[in-house]
C-alpha positions as CSV (number, residue, x, y, z in Angstrom):
1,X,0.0,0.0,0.0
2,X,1.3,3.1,-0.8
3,X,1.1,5.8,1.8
4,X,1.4,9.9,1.5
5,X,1.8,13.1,3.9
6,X,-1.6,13.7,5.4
7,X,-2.6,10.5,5.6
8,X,-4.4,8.7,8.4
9,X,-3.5,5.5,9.4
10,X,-5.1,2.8,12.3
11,X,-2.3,1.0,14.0
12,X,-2.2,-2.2,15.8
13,X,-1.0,-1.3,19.4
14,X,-2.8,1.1,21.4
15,X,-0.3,4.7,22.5
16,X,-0.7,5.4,26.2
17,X,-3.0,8.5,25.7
18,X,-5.9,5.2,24.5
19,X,-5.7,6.5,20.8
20,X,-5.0,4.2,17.6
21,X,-5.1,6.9,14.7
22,X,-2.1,8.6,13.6
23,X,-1.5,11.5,10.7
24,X,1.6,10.7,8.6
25,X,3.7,13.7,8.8
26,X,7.2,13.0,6.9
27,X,7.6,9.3,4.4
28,X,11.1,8.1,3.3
29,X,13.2,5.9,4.9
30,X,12.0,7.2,8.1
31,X,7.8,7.6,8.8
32,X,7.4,10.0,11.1
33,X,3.3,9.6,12.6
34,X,1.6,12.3,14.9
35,X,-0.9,11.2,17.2
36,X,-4.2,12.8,16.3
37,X,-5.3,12.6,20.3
38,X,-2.2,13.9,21.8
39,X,-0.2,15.6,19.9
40,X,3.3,13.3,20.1
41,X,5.4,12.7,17.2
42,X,6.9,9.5,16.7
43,X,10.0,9.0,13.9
44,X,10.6,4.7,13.3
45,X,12.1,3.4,10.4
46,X,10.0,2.5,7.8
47,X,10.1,-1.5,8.0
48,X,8.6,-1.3,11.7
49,X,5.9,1.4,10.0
50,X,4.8,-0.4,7.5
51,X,4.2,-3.6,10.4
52,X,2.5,-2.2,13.1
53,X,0.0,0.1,10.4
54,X,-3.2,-2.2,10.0
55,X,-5.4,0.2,7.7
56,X,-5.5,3.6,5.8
57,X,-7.9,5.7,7.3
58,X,-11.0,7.8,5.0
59,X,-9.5,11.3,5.5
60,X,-12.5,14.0,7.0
């Protein structure tokens, strides 16, 4: 699945704040996500991205 900047994306684990849907904010080699509850930003590699993201999102 290909995946762009502004995208919303449903991941398997659950961040502490209780949320599940993150914005993409930066693709590459890195994906950098933002939590659309909280705020936090969160920079992985893109292997781990692409395994713990379960579904693309509709975006509002």
């Amino acid at each position: 699945m290909e995946y762009n900047i502004g995208d919303i994306v449903r991941t398997k684990k659950v961040h502490p704040c209780g949320n599940k849907e993150w914005e993409i904010t930066r693709v590459g080699i890195d994906f950098k996500l933002k939590c659309l509850k909280c705020g936090t930003t969160v920079t992985m590699p893109r292997e781990k991205a692409l395994k713990i993201i379960t579904k693309k999102l509709e975006k509002n």
